[in-house]
N, C-alpha and C positions, 0 to 999 in steps of 0.2 A: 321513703328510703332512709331517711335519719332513724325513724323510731326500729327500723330492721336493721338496720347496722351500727347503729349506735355514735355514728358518726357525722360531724358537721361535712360542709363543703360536696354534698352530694352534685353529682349530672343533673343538671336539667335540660333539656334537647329544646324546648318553645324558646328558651330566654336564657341562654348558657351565665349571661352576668352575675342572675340570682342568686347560682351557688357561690361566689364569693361575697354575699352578703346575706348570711344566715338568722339573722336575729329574729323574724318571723317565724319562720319554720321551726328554729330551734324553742323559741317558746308555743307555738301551737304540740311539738312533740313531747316538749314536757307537760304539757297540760293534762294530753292524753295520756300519760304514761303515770301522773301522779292522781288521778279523778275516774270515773269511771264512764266519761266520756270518751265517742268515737270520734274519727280525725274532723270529718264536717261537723260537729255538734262543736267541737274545739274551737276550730279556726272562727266558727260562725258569732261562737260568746265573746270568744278574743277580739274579733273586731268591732263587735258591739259596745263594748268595755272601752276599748281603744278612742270609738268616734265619740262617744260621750266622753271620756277622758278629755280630748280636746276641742270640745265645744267647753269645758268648765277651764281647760287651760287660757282659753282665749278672755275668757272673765277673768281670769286671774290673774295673766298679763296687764290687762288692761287695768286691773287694782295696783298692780305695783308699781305702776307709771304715773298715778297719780289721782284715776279717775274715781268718782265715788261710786256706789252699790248700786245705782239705779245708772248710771252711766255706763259701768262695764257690763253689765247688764244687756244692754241695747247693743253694745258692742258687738256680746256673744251672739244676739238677734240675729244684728245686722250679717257678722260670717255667717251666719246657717243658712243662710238665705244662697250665697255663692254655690256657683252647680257643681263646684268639683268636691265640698262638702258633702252635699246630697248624693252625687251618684259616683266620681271617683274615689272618693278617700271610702267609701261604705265596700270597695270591693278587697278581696282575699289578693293584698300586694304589697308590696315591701314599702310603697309607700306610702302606704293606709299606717302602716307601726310608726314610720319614721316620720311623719310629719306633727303627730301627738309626743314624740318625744323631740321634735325641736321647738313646739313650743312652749314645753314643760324644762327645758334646757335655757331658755330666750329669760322663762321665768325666775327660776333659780339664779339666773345670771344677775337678773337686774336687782335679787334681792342680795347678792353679793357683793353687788355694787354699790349700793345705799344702806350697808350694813353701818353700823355706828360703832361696835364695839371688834374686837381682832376676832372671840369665838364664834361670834354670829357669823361674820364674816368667813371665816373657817370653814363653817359648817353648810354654810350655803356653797363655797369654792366645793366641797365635794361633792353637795349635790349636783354641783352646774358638772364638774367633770364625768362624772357615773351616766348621768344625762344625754353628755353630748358621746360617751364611750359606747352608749345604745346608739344614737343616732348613728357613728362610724359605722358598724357593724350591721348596720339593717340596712341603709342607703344612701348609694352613693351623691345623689343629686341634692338630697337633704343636708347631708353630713358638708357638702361643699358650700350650702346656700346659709348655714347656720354659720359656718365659716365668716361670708360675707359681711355675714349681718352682724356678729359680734365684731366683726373689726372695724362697721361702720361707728358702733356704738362706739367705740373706741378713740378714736378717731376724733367723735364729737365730745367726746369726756376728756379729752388734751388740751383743746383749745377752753382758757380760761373762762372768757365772757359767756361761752357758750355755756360749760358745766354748772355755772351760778350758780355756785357754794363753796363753803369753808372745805378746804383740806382735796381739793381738787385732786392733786399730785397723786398721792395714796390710793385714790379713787380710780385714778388713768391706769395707775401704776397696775391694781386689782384685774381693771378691764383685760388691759396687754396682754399679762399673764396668763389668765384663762384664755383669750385669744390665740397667743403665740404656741398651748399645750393643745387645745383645741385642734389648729390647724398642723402642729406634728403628728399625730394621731391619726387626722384624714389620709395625711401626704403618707406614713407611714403603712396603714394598709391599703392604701393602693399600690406602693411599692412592694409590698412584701408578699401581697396577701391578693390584690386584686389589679394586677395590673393590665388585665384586659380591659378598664373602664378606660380609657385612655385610648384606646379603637373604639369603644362602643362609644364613647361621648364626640370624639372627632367628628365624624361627617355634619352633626347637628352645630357643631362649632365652626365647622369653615364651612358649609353652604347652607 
């Protein structure tokens, strides 16, 4: 429907949710539209690309925490090995995209956060925002759980003794930041843009 009309935000009658969170679909349509692939050979590379994306993002997380080459390593093992790796995140769904880009957002953050110089830093805050502006856009449950989890990070980069390092403040200061734009961003297209998730997610929230 997108690549016939040219247009995001199409019907979908199985999962009506999905049209307001197009980022899947709108990059499967430009794939096809710019390549001389058809829609299933598209979507199929795309999420091929996508799941190896974030098997290498999980190692790469896990280097900028601290761990070294043969530890993040075992890391990325050890996720592959998780079923929803192997058989959920490898299907054609919004959050097969969006869960490669909130660990690819998790990553950028944390090199934002242990930046040492202002343009390093800089330049990593706009990776982390582009990042989590995919994750907005493609899903909802993702875009809220990356929420979460930068504001835990956050959180534990405030309290002094925890953060154990020079120049702490700056560092909380960085987290917050990205945090508090992060989460306008979410709250915003679901206001604006999607606010049928707010019935779709209820019933799983109260029973």
């Amino acid at each position: 429907n997108i690549l016939s009309t040219g247009k995001l935000f199409q019907p979908a009658e199985i999962i009506p949710i999905i049209s307001r969170y197009p980022g899947l679909h709108a990059a499967t349509a430009a794939l096809v539209r710019f390549t001389a692939l058809d829609i299933w050979q598209a979507g199929t590379v795309l999420i091929a690309v996508l799941h190896l994306s974030l098997l290498l993002g999980i190692v790469a997380l896990a280097r900028s925490v601290g761990l070294d080459s043969r530890a993040a390593s075992l890391a990325g093992i050890m996720y592959a090995t998780n079923s929803s790796f192997i058989y959920f995140d490898t299907e054609f769904a919004y959050e097969s995209m969006a869960i490669t880009l909130l660990v690819w957002a998790l990553v950028a953050f944390v090199q934002a956060i242990r930046g040492r110089h202002g343009q390093e830093r800089g330049a990593w805050c706009c990776v982390t925002l582009l990042l989590c502006a995919g994750t907005v856009v493609t899903h909802h449950l993702s875009s809220i759980s990356l929420t979460l989890i930068m504001a835990l990070i956050s959180i534990a980069l405030s309290i002094p003794w925890l953060a154990r390092r020079e120049g702490w403040v700056r560092t909380a200061c960085v987290a917050w930041s990205l945090t508090l734009v992060m989460g306008g961003m979410m709250l915003a297209w679901i206001h604006f843009v999607a606010p049928e998730v707010v019935s779709y997610l209820s019933p799983y929230l109260g029973s």
